[in-house]
N, CA, C and O of each residue as an XYZ file, in Angstrom:
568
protein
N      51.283     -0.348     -4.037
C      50.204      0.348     -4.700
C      48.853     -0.328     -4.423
O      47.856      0.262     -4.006
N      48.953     -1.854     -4.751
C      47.703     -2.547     -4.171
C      47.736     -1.974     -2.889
O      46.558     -1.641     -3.021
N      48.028     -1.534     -1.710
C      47.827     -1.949     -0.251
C      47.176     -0.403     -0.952
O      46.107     -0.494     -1.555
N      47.774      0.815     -0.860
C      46.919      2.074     -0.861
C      45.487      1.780     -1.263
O      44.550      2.048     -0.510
N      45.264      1.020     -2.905
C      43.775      0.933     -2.860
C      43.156      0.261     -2.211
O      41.928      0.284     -2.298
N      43.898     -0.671     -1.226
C      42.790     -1.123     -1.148
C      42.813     -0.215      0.871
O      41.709     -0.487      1.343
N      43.258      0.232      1.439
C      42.983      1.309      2.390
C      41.898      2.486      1.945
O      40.815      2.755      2.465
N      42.577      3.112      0.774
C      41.441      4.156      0.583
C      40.095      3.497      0.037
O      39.090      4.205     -0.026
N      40.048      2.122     -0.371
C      38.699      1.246     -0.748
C      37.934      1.303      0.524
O      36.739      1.601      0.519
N      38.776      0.944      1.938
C      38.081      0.247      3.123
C      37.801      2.151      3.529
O      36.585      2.339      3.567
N      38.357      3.081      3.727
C      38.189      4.171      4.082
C      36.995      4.785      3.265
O      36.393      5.644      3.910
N      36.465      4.534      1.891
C      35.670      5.187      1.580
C      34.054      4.132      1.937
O      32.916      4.596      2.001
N      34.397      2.876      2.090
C      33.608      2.046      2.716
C      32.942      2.809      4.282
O      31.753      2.805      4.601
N      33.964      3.357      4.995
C      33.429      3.567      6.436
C      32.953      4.876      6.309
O      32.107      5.183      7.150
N      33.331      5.934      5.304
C      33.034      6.963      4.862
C      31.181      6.545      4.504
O      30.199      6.907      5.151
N      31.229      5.832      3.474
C      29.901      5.690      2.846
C      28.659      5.329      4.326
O      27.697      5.956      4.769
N      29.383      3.892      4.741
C      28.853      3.724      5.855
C      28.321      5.004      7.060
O      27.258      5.021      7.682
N      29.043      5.646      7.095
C      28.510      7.186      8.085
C      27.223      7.579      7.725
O      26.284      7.706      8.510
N      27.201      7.757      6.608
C      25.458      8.218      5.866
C      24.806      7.483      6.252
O      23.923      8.021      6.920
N      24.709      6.305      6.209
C      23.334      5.240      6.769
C      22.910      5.022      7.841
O      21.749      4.749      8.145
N      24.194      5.168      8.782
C      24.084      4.927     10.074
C      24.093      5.910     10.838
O      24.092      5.897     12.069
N      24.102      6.715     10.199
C      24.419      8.508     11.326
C      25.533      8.607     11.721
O      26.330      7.711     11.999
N      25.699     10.189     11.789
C      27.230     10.452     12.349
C      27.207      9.844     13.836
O      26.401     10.042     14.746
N      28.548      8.905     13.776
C      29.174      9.042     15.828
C      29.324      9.904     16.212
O      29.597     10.816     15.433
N      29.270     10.095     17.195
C      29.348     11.692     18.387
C      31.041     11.714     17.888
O      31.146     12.735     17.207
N      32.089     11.168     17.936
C      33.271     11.392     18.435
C      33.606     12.441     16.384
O      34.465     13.308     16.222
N      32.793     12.015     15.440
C      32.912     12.356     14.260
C      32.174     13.829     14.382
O      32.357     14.706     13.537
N      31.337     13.994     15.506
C      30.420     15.574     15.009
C      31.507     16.598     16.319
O      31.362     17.784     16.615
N      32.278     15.858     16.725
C      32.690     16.495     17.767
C      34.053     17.389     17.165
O      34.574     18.405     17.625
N      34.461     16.426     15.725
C      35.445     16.565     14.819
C      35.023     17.987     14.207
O      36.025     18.698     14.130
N      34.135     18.485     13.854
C      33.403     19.169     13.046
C      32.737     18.989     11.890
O      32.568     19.882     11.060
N      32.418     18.075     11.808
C      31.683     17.084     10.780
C      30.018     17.525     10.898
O      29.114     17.159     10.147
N      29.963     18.053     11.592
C      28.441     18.530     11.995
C      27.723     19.453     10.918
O      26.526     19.732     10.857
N      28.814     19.878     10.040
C      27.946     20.430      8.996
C      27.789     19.697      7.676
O      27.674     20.380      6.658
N      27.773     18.338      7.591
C      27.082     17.306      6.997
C      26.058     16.899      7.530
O      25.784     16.633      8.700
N      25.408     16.859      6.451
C      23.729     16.582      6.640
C      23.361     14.899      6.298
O      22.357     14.814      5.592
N      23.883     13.762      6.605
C      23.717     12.519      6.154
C      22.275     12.011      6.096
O      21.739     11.191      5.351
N      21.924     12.567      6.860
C      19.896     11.671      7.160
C      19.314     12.883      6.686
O      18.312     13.022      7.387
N      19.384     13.849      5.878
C      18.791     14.701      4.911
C      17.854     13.763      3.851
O      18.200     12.852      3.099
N      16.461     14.395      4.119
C      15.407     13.571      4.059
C      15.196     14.295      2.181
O      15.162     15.517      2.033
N      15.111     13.591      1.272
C      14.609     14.157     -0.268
C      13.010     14.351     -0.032
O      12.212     13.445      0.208
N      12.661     16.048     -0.181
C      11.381     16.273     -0.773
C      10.630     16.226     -1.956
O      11.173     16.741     -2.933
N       9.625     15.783     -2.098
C       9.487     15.704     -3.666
C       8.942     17.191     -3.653
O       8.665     17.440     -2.479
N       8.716     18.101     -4.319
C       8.244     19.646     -4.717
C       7.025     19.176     -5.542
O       6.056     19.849     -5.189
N       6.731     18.392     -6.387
C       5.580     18.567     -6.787
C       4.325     16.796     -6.308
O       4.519     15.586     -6.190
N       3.508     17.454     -6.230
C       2.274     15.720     -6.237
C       2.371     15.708     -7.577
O       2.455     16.575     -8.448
N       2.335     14.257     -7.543
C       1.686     13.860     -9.232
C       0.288     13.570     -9.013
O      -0.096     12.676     -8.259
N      -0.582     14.443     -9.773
C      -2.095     14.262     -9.605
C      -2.143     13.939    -11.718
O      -1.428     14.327    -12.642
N      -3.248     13.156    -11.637
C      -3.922     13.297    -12.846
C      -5.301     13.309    -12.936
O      -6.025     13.813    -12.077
N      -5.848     12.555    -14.351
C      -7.168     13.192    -14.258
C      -7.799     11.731    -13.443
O      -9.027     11.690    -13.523
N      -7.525     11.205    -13.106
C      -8.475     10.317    -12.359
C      -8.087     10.395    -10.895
O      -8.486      9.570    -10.072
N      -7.454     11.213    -10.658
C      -6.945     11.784     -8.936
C      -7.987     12.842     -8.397
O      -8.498     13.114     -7.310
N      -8.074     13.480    -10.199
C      -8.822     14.553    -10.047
C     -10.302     14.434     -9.850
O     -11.022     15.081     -9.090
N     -10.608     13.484    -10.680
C     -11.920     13.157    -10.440
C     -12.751     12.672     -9.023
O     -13.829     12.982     -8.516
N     -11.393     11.528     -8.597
C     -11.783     11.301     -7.298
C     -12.102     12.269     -5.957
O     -12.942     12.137     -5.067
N     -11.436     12.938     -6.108
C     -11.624     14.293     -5.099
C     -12.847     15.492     -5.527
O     -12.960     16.672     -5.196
N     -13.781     14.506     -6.511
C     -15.183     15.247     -6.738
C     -16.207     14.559     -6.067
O     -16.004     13.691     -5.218
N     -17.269     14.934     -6.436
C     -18.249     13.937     -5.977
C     -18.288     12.341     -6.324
O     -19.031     11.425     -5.970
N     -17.469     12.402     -6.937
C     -17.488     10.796     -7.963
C     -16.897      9.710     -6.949
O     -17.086      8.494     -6.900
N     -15.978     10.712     -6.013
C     -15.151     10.019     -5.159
C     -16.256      8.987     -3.783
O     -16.250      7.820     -3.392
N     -17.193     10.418     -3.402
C     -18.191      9.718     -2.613
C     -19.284      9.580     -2.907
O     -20.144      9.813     -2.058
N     -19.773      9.011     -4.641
C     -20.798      8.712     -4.634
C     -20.895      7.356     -5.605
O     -19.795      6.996     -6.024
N     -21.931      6.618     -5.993
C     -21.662      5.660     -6.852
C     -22.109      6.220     -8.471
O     -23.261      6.261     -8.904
N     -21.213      6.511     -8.996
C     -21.261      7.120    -10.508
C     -21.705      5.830    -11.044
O     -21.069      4.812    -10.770
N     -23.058      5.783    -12.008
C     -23.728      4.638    -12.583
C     -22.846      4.349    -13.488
O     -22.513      3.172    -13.620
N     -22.137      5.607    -14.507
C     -21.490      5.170    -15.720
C     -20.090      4.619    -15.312
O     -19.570      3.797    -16.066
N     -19.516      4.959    -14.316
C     -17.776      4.281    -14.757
C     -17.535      3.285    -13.261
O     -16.526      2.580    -13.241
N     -18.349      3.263    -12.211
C     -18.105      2.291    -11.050
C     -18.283      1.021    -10.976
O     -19.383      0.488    -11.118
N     -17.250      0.436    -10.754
C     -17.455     -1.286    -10.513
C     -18.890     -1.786     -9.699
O     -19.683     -1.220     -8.946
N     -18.792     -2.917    -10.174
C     -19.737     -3.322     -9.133
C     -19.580     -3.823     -8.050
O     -20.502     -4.559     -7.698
N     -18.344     -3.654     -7.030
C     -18.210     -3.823     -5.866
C     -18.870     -2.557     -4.977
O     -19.523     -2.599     -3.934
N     -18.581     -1.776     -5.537
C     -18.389     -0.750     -5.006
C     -20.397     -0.466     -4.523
O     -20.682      0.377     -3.672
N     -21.308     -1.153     -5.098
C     -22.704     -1.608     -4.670
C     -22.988     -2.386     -3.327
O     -23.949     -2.439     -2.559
N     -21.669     -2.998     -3.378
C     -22.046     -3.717     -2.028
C     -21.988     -2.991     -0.888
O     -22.067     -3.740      0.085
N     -21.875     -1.749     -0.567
C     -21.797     -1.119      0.537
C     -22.745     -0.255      0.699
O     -22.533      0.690      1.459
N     -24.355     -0.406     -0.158
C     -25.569     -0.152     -0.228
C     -26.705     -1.364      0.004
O     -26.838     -2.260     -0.830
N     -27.299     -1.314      0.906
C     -28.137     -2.991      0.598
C     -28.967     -3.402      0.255
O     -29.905     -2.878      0.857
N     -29.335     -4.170     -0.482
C     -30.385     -4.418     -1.631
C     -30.199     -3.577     -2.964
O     -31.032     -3.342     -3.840
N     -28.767     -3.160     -2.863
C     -28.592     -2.645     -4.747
C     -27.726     -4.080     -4.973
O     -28.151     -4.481     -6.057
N     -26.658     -5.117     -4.459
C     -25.769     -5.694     -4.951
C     -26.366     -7.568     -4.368
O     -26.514     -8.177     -3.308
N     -26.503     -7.780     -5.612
C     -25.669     -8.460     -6.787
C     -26.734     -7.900     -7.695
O     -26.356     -6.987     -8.429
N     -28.005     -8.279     -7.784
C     -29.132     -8.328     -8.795
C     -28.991     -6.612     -9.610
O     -28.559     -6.324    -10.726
N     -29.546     -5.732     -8.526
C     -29.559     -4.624     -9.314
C     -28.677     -3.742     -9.623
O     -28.840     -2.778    -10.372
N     -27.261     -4.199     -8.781
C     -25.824     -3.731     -9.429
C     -25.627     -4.356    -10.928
O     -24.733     -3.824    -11.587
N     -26.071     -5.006    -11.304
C     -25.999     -6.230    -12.422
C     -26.260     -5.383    -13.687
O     -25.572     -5.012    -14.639
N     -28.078     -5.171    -13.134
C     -28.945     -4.560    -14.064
C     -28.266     -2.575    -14.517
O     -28.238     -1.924    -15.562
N     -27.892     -2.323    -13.243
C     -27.290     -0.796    -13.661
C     -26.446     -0.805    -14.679
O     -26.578     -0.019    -15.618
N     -25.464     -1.709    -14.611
C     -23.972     -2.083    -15.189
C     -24.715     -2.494    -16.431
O     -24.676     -1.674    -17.349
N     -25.243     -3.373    -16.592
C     -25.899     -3.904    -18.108
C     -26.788     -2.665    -19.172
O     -27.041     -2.887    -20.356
N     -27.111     -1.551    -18.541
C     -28.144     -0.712    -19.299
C     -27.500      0.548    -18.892
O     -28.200      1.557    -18.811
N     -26.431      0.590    -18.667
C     -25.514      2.046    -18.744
C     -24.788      2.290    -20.157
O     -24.623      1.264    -20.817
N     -24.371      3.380    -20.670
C     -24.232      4.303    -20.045
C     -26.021      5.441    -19.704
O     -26.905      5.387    -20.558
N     -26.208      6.291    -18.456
C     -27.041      6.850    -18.365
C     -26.988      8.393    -19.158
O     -25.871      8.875    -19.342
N     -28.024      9.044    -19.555
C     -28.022     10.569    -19.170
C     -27.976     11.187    -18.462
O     -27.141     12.091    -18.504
N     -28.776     11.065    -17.492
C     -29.327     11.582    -15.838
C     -29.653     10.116    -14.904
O     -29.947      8.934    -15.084
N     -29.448     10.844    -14.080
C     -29.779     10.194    -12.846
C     -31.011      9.005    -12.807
O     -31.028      7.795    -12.580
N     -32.073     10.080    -13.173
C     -33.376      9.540    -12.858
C     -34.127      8.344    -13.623
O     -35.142      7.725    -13.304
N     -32.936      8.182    -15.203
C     -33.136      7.080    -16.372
C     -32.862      5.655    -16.034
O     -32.952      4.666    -16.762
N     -32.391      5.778    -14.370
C     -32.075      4.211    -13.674
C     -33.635      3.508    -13.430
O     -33.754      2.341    -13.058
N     -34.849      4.449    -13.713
C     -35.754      4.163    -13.273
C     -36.664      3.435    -14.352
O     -37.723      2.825    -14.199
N     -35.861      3.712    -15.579
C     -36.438      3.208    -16.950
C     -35.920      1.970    -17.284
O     -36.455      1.333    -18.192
N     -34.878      1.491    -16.640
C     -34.299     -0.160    -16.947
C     -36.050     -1.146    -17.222
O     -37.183     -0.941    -16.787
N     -35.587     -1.979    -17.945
C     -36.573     -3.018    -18.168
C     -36.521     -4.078    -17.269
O     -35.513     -4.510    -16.710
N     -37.717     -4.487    -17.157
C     -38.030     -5.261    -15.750
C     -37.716     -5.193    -14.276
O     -37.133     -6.078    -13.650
N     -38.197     -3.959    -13.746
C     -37.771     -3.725    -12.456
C     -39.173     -4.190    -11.831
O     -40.320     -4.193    -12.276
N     -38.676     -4.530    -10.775
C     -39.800     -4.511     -9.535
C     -40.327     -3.476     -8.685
O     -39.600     -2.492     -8.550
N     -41.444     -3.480     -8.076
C     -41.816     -2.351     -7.379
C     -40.685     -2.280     -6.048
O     -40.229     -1.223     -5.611
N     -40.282     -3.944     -5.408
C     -39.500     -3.398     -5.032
C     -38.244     -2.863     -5.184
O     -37.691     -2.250     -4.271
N     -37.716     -3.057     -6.336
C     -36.243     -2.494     -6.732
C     -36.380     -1.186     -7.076
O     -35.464     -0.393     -6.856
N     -37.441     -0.840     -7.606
C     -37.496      0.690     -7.546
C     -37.750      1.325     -6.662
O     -37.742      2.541     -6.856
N     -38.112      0.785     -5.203
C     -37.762      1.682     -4.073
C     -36.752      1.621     -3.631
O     -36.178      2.643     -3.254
N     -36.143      0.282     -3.521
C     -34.345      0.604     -3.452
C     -33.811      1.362     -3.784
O     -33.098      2.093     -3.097
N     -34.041      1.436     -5.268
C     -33.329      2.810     -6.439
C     -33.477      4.073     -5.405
O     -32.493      4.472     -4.782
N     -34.636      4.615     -5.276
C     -35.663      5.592     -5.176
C     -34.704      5.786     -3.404
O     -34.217      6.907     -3.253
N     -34.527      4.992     -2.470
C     -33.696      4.970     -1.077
C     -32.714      5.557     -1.224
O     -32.219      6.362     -0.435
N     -32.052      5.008     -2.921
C     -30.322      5.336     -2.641
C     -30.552      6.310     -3.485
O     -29.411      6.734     -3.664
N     -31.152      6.868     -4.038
C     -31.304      8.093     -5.506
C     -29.657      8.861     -4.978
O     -28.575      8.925     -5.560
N     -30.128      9.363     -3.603
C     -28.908     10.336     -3.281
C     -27.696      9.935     -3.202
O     -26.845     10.714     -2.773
N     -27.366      8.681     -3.584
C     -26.439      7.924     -3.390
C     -25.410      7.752     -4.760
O     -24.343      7.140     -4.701
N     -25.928      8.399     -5.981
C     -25.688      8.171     -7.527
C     -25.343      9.729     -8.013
O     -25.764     10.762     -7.494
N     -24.614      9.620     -8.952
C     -24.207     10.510     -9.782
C     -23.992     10.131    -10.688
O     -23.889      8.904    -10.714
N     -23.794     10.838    -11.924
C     -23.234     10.375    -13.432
C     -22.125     11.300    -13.723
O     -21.891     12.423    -13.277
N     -21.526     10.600    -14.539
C     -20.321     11.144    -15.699
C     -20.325     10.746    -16.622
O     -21.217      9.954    -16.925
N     -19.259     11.121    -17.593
C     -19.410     10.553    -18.872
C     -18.317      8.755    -18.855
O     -17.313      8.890    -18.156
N     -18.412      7.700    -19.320
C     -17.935      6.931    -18.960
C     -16.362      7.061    -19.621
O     -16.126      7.518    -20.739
N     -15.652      6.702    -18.946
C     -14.171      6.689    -18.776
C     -13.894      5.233    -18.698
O     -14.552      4.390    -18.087
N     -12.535      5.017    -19.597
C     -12.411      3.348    -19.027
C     -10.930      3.588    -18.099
O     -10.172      2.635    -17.915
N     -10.663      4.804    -17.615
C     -10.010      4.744    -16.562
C     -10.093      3.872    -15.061
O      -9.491      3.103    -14.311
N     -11.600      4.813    -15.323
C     -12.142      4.028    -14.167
C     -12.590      2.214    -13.660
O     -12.759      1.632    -12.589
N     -12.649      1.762    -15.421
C     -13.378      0.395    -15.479
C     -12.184     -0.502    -15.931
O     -12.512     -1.637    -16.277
N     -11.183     -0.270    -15.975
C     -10.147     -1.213    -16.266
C     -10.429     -1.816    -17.915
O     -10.500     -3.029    -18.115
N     -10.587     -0.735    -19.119
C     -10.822     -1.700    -20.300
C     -12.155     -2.101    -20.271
O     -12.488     -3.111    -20.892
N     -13.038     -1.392    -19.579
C     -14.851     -1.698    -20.200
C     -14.950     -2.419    -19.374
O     -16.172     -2.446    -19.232
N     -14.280     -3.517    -18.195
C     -15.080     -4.447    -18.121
C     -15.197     -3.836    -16.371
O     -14.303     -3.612    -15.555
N     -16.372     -3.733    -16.289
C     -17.030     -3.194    -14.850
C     -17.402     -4.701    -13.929
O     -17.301     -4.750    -12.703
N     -17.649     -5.361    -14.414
C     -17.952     -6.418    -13.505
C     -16.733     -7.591    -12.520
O     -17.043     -8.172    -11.480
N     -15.355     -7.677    -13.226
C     -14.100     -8.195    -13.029
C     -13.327     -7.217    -13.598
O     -13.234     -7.084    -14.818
N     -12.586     -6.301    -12.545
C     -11.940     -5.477    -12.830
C     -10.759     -5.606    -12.394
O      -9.899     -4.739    -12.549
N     -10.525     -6.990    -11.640
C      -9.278     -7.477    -10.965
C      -9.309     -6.750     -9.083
O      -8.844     -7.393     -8.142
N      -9.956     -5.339     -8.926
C      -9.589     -4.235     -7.769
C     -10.476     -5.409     -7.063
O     -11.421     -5.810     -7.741
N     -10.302     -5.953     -5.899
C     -10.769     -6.727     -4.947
C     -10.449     -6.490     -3.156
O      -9.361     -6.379     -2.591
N     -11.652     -6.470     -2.658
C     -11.405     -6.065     -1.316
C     -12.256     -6.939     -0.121
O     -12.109     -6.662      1.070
């Protein structure tokens, strides 16, 4: 009785084994060919949510004052470190154009502003986006 299990043990072993490794020719020649072993699982649905969703707005390619890290400044020049600082410190905004009302700007930081204007958008702030409020160490590093 031991010897049977343990044959049909090693037989369902080489059985299992077929799936991983693909059928041998001498097994599809058997008629085994209408097993599908490397049958690939589709998923039917995306998982999108609302911050998938958001990204695939403008928010995705622009720098939203209210919910964007401040890395994400460094790929503008002369907004990051100083006046990425100052955005992040005197947000959340209304509009756009209230980046221009921060206290103590320079003439030249407000032409910086004024360079990248097209470069900004707003939303309402989300701490999806900020990891828990904190915009400045958000852990996301690149």
């Amino acid at each position: 009785m031991k010897r049977l299990a343990g044959v049909l043990m090693a037989l369902g072993v080489v059985l299992g084994c077929l799936g991983w490794m693909g059928m041998p020719q001498p097994a599809m020649a058997l008629g085994w060919n209408s097993f599908d072993f490397n049958a690939t699982p589709i998923l039917a649905v995306e998982p999108r949510n609302r911050a998938d969703d958001k990204l695939a707005t403008e928010f995705g390619k622009k720098i939203d004052l209210n919910n964007t890290n401040i890395r994400a400044f460094m790929d503008y020049p002369g907004l990051y470190p100083t006046l990425a600082r100052k955005i992040l410190q005197n947000a959340p905004f209304e509009k756009v154009d209230d980046v221009f009302d921060m206290p103590g700007l320079s003439e030249r930081q407000i032409d910086t502003l004024r360079a990248n204007l097209d470069n900004f958008t707003l939303s309402a702030p989300e701490d999806t986006f900020v990891e828990g409020g904190d915009r400045f160490n958000n852990g996301i590093y690149r």
